[in-house]
C-alpha positions as CSV (number, residue, x, y, z in Angstrom):
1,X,0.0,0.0,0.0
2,X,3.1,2.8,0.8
3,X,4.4,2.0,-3.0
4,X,0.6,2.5,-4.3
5,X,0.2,5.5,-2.6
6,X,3.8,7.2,-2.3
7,X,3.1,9.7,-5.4
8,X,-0.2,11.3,-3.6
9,X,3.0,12.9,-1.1
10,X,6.1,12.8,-3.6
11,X,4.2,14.4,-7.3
12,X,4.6,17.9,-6.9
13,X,8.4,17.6,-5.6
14,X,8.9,14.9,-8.4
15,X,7.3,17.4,-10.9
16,X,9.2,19.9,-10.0
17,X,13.1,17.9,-9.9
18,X,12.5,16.5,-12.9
19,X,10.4,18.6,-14.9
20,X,7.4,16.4,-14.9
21,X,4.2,17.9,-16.8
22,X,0.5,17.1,-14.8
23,X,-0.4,14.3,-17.7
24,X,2.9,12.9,-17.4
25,X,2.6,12.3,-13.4
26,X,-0.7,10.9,-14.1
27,X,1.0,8.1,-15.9
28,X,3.6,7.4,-13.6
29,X,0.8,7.2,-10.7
30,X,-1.2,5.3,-13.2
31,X,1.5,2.7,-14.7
32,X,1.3,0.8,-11.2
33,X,-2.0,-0.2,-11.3
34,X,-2.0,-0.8,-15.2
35,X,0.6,-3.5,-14.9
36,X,-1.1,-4.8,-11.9
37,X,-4.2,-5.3,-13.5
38,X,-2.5,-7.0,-16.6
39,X,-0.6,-9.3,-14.1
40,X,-3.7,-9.9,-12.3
41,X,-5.0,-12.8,-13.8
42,X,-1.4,-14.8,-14.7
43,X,-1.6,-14.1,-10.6
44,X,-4.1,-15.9,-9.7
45,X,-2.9,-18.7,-11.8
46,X,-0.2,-18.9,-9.8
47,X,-2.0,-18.4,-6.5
48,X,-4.2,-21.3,-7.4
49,X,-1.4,-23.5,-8.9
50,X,1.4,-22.9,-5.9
51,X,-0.3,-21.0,-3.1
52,X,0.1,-17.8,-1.7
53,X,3.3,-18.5,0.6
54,X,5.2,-19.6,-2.7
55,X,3.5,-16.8,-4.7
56,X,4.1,-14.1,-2.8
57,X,7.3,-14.7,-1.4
58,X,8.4,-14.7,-5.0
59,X,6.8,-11.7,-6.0
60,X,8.3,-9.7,-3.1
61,X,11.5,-10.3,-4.0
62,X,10.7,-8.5,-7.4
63,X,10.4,-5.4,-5.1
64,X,14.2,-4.8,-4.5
65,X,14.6,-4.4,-8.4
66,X,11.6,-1.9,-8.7
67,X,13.0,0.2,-5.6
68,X,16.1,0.6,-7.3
69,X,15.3,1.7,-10.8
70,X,13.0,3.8,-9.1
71,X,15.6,5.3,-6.8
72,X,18.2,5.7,-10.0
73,X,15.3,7.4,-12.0
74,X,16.3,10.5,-13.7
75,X,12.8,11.4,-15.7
76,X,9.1,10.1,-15.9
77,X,10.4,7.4,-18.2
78,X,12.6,5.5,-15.4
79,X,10.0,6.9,-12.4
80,X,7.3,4.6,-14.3
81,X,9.4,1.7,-14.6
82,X,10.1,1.4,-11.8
83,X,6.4,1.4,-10.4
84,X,5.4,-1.2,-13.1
85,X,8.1,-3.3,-11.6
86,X,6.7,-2.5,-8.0
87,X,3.3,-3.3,-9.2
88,X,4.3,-6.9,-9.9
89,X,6.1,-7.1,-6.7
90,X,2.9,-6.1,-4.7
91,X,0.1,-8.3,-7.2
92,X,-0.7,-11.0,-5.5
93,X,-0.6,-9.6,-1.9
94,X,-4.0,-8.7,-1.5
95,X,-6.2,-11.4,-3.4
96,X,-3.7,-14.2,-1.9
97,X,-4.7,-12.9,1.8
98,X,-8.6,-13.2,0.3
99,X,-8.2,-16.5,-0.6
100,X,-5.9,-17.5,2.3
101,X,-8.8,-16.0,4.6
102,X,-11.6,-17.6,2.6
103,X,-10.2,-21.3,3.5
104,X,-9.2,-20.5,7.7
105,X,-12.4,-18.6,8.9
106,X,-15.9,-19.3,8.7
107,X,-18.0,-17.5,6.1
108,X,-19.9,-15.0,8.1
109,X,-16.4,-14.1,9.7
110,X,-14.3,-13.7,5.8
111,X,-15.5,-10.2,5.4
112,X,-14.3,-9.0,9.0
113,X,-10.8,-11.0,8.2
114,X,-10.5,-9.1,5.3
115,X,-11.3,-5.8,6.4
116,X,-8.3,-6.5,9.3
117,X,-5.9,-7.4,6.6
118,X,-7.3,-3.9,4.6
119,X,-6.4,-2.2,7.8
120,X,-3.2,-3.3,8.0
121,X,-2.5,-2.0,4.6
122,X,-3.9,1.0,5.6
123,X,-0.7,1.3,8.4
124,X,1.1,1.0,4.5
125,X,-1.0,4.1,3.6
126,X,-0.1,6.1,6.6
127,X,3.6,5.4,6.4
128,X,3.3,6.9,2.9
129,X,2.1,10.3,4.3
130,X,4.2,11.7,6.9
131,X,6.5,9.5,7.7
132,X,7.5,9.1,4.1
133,X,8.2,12.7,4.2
134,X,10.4,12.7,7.3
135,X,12.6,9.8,5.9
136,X,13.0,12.3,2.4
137,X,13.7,15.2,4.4
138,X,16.4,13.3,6.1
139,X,17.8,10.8,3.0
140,X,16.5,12.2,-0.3
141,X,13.6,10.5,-2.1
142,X,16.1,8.4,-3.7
143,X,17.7,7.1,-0.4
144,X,14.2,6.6,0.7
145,X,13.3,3.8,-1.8
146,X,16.6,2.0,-1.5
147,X,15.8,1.4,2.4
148,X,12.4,0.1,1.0
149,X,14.3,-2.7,-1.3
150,X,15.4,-3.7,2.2
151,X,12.2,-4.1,3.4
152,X,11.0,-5.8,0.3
153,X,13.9,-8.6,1.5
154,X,12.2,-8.9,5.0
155,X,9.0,-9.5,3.4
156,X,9.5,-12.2,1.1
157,X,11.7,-13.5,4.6
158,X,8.8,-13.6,6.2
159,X,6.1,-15.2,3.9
160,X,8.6,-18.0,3.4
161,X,9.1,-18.7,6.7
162,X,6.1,-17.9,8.7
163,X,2.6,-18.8,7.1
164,X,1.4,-22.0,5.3
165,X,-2.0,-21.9,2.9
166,X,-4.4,-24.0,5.1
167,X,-4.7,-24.3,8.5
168,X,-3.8,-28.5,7.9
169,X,-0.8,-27.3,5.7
170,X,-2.2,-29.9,3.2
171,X,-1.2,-29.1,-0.6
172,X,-4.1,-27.2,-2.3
173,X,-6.7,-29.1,-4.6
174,X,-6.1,-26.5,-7.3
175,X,-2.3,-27.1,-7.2
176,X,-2.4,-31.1,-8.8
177,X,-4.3,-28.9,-12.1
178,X,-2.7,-29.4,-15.7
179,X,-2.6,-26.5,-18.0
180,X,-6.3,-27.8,-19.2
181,X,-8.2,-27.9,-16.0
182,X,-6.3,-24.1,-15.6
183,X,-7.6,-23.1,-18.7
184,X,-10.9,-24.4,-18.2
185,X,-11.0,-22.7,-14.8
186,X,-10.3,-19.3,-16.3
187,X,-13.0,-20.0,-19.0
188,X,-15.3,-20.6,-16.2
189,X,-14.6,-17.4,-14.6
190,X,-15.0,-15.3,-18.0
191,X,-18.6,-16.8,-18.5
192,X,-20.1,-15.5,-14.8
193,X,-23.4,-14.3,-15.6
194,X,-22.6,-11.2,-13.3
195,X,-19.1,-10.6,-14.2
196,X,-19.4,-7.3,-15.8
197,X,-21.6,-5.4,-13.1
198,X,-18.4,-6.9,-10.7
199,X,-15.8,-5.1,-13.1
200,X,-18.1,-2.3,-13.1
201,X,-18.2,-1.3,-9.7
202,X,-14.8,-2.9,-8.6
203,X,-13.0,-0.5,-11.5
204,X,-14.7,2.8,-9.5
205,X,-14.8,1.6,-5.5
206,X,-10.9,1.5,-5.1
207,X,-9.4,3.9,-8.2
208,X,-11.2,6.7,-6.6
209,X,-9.4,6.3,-3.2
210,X,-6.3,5.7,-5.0
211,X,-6.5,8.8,-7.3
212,X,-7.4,11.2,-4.4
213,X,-5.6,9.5,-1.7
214,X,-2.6,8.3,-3.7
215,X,-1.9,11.0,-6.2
216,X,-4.1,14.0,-6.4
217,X,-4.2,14.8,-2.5
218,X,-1.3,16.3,-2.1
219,X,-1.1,18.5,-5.2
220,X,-4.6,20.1,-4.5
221,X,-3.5,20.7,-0.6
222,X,-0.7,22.1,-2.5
223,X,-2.2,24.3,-5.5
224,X,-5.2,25.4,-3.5
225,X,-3.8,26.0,0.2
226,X,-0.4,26.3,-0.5
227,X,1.0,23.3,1.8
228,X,4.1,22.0,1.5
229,X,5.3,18.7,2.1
230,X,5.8,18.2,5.8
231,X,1.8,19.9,6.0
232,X,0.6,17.3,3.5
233,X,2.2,14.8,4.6
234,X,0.0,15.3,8.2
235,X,-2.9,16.2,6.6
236,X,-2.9,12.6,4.5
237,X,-1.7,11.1,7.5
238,X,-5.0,12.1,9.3
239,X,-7.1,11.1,6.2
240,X,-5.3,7.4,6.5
241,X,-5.7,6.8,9.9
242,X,-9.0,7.7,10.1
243,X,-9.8,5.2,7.4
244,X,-8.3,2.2,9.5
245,X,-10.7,1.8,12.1
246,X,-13.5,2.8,10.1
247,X,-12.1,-0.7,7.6
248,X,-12.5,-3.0,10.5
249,X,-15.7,-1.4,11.5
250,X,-17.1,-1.6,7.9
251,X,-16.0,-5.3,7.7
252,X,-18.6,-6.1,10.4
253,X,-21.6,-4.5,8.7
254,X,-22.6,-7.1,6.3
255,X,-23.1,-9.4,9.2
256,X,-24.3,-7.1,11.2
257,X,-27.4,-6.4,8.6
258,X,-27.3,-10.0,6.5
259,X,-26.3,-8.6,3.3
260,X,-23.2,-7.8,1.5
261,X,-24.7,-5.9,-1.7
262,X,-26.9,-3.4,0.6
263,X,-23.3,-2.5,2.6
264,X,-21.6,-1.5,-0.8
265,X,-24.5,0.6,-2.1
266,X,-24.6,2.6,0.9
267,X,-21.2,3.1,1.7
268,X,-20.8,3.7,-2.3
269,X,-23.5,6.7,-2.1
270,X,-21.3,7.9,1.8
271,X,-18.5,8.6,-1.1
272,X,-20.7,10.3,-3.2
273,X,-21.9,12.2,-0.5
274,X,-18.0,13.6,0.9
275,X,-16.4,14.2,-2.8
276,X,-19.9,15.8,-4.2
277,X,-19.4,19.4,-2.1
278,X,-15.5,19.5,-3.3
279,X,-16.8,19.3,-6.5
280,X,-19.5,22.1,-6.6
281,X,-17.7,24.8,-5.1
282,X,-13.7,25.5,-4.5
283,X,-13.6,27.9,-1.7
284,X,-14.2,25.7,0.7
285,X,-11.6,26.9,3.5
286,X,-8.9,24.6,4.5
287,X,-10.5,23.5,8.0
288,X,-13.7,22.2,5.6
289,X,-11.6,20.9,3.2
290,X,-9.9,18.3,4.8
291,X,-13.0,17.2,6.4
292,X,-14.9,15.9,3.3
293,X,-11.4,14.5,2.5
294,X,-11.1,12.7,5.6
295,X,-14.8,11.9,5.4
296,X,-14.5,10.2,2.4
297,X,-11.1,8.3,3.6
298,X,-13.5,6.3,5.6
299,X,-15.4,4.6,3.4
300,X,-12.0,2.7,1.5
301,X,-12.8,-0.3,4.0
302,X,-16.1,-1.1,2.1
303,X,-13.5,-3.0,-0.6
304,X,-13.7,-6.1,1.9
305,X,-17.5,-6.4,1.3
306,X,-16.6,-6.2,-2.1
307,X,-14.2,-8.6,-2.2
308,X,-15.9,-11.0,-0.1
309,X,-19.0,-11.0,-2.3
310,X,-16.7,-12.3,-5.0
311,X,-14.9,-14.3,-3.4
312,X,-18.3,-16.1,-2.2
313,X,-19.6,-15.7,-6.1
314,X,-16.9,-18.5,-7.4
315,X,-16.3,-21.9,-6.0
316,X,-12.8,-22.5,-3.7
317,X,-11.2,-24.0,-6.4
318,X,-11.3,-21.1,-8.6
319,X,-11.0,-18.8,-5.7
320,X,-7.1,-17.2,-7.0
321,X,-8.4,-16.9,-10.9
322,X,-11.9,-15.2,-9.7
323,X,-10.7,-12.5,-7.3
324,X,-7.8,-12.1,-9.6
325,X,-10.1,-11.6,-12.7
326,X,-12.0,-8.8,-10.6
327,X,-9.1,-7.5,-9.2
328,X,-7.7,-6.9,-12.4
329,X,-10.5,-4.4,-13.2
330,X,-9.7,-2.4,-9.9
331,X,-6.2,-2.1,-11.4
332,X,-7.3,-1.2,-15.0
333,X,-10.3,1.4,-13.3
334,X,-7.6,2.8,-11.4
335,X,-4.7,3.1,-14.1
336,X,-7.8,5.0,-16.8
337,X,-8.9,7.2,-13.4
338,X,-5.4,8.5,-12.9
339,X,-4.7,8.9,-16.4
340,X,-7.8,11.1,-17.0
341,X,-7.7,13.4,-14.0
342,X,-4.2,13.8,-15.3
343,X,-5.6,14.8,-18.2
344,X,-8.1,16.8,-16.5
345,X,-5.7,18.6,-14.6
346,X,-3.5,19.3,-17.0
347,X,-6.1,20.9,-19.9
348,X,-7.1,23.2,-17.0
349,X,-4.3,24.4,-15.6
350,X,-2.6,25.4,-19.2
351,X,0.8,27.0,-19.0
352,X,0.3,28.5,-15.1
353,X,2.8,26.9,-12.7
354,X,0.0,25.4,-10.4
355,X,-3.3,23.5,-11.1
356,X,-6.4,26.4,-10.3
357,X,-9.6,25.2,-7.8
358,X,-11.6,24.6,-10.8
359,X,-9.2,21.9,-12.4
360,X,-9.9,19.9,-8.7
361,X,-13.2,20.4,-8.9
362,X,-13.2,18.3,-12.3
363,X,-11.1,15.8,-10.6
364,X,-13.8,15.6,-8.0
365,X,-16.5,16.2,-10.5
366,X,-15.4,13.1,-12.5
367,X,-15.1,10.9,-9.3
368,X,-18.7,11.4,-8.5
369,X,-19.8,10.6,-11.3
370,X,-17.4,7.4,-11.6
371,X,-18.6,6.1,-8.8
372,X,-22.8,6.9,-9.4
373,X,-22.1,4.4,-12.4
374,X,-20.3,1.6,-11.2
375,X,-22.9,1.4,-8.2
376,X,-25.6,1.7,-10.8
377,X,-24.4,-1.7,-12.8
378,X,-23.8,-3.8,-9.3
379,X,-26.9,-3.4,-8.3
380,X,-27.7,-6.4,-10.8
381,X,-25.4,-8.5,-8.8
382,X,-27.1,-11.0,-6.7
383,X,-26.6,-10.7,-2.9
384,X,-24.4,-13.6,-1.5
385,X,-25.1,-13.1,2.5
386,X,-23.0,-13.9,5.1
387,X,-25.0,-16.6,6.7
């Protein structure tokens, strides 16, 4: 979650070292979740095939390579290589824990699993705010991401040694599948009658966070209020942790109330609700401002629900290929969502040196709307309740 969300803190210094235009930044943010949604699927193959110990602790190891062509970068060119190479690092982290999750607790619990695990990532988000910003203070950006290959090492140390797939440490079902029985698996998932209102909503739920939270934040609290980077960094720090109790808490709702669908649809209109103001007028004052930003950082946990409902939409065996699948339209919703407020930004705020209220308000403008539609197509999708 820190390399997903770095840029939100690091754009407008990046921008500024190495001459990095608004559309441009929009790609490096955007390239991460691009590759990881084209990796997605080849994934969860491999999730399903070897497990998520083997999986991951592979993966991880990727992240040492990304972190240093990241930290050697000297233009957008290298910046975004390096996040593709992070993105495949960090792709099967998330669905891996789903599936992991899926096969130790009891349905009705999944969804409150999940939302921990969610939270935990959210600690990733927070470290990405301030504390990011103390460690390039004190090292340089550059010297900050070659510490992070280290911890990529200590990861991949620790998946190794310290977890096992089932709670039997029995070999997975899926893993004795031929490249046939893989094939038909994925053909299986492709034909799900409610596939596309999935993709719909999953491509809108998450991007939004991660282009407000993980890119545009902190050039708007820059542009518009004039903060600079220690400031941000607090203020996103505040919108994070507010955001990880509120996960757990949300993870609890859709047994709380028996339904899983009814929990995204209202948490999906909360979001509507926080970003709608932003985007209708741009003098809010600052106090005001980071309110509906930190008002809307509480409703990220609602992706458990979301991923539970999936993950409880396919059978175990094609657990890895189905989240995967879905997952990979999170990552391709959230690659087209940074791209085109880059865009966005950019066609506004012409040849002046910083972005003016309105070009936010577009950003905000277009999230709204986003996220209206993708709720609009899920509600065809079948409730799977917790009991």
């Amino acid at each position: 979650m820190l390399f997903r969300a770095a840029n939100g803190l690091m754009a407008p210094e990046l921008m500024r070292e190495l001459d990095i235009a608004p559309a441009r930044m929009g790609f490096v943010g955007g390239i991460f979740f691009l590759t990881f949604g084209l990796a997605m699927i080849p994934a969860g193959v491999a999730l399903d095939r070897f497990g998520p110990r083997a999986t991951i602790s592979a993966l991880s190891l990727l992240g040492v390579a990304g972190c240093a062509i990241f930290a050697t970068a000297d233009g957008w060119l290298g910046l975004a290589a390096g996040r593709a190479v992070l993105a495949l690092a960090c792709v099967g982290t998330l669905m891996g824990s789903v599936a992991t999750l899926s096969r130790w607790a009891p349905p009705r619990e999944v969804a409150l699993h999940v939302a921990t695990v969610n939270a935990a990532g959210g600690v990733g988000n927070m470290l990405a705010t301030a504390p990011l910003a103390y460690a390039i203070e004190a090292v340089g950006w550059r010297g900050a991401y070659w510490g992070l290959g280290g911890v990529c090492i200590a990861i991949a140390a620790v998946m190794w040694f310290g977890t096992r797939d089932r709670p039997d440490g029995r070999p997975l079902e899926s893993g004795r599948e031929n490249l046939g029985d893989v094939l038909r698996g994925l053909k299986a998932v492709f034909a799900h009658r409610f596939l596309l209102p999935f993709m719909a909503v999953q491509a809108v739920i998450y991007p939004s966070h991660a282009a407000l939270v993980g890119l545009w934040g902190g050039p708007f609290l820059s542009d518009v209020y004039g903060l600079g980077l220690a400031e941000r960094g607090w203020v996103l720090l505040g919108m994070t942790a507010i955001g990880v109790p509120f996960s757990i808490w949300i993870g609890t709702l859709d047994a709380r109330f028996g339904t899983r669908t009814g929990v995204v649809l209202a948490v999906g209109g909360a979001m509507i609700l926080a970003l709608a103001p932003l985007a209708l007028w741009g003098g809010w004052p600052l106090w005001a401002a980071v309110a509906l930003l930190c008002a809307f950082s509480t409703t990220g946990g609602v992706i458990a629900i979301l991923h539970t409902h999936v993950r409880f939409s396919f059978p175990e065996q094609l657990a890895g290929r189905g989240l995967a699948t879905l997952n990979a339209a999170v990552m391709a919703g959230a690659y087209v969502m940074q791209q085109a407020t880059g865009v966005i930004v950019e066609a506004i705020r012409g040849s002046a040196s910083v972005a003016p209220p309105l070009a936010y308000q577009a950003v905000f403008g277009w999230l709204v709307v986003s996220i209206a539609l993708g709720l609009l197509f899920y509600r065809r999708v079948p409730d799977v309740r917790p009991s």
